[in-house]
Each structure stands twice: as structure tokens, then as C-alpha cells.
C-alpha positions as CSV (number, residue, x, y, z in Angstrom):
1,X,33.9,104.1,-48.6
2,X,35.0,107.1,-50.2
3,X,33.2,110.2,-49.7
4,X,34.0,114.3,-51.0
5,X,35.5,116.5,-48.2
6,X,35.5,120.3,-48.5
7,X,38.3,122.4,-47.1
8,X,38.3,126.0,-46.7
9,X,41.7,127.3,-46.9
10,X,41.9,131.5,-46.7
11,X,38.2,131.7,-47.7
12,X,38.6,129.8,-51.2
13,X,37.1,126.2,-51.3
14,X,38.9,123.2,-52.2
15,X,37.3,119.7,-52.6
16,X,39.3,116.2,-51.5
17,X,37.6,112.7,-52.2
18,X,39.0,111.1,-48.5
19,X,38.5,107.4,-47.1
20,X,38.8,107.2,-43.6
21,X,38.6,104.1,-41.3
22,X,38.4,103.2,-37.6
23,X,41.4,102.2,-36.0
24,X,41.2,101.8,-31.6
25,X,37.7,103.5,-31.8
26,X,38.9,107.0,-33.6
27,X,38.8,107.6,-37.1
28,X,41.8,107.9,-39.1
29,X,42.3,109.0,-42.7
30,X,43.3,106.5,-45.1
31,X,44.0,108.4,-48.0
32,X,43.4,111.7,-49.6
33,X,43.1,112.8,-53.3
34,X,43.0,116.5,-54.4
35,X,40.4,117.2,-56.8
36,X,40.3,120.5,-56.9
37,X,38.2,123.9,-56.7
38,X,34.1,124.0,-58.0
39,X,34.8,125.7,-61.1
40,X,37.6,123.2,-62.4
41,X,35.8,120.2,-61.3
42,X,33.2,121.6,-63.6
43,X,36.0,122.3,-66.7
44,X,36.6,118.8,-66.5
């Protein structure tokens, strides 16, 4: 299941949409897709 991530990267935010599964117990990232910052998720 995907899900939105946030990162915080030199006090600007950044937003991912990240699936992550369980592999031996500890979760792992499957993959990762840049989506961008607030305002051009919004322009969009």
C-alpha cells in the first residue's frame, strides 16, 4: 500500500508517495516517487 512521505530537506518540505514492505522482520522501501513541494502539488 502506498502512502505520502514528507521529507524536510534544509527547512523546505518535499512530499514522496513511498511503498515499503517487510522483509526478515524490518521494513524496507520498495519504491519511491517524487511528487514534489505543497505549492506545486497544488499547481497541478
Amino acid at each position: 500500500m502506498a502512502h505520502l512521505y514528507k521529507k524536510i530537506i534544509k527547512g523546505r518540505t518535499y512530499w514522496y508517495l513511498r511503498e515499503t514492505h517487510r522483509v526478515d522482520g524490518k521494513v524496507k522501501l520498495k519504491w519511491q516517487k517524487y511528487l514534489g513541494t505543497a505549492d506545486s502539488i497544488l499547481a497541478k
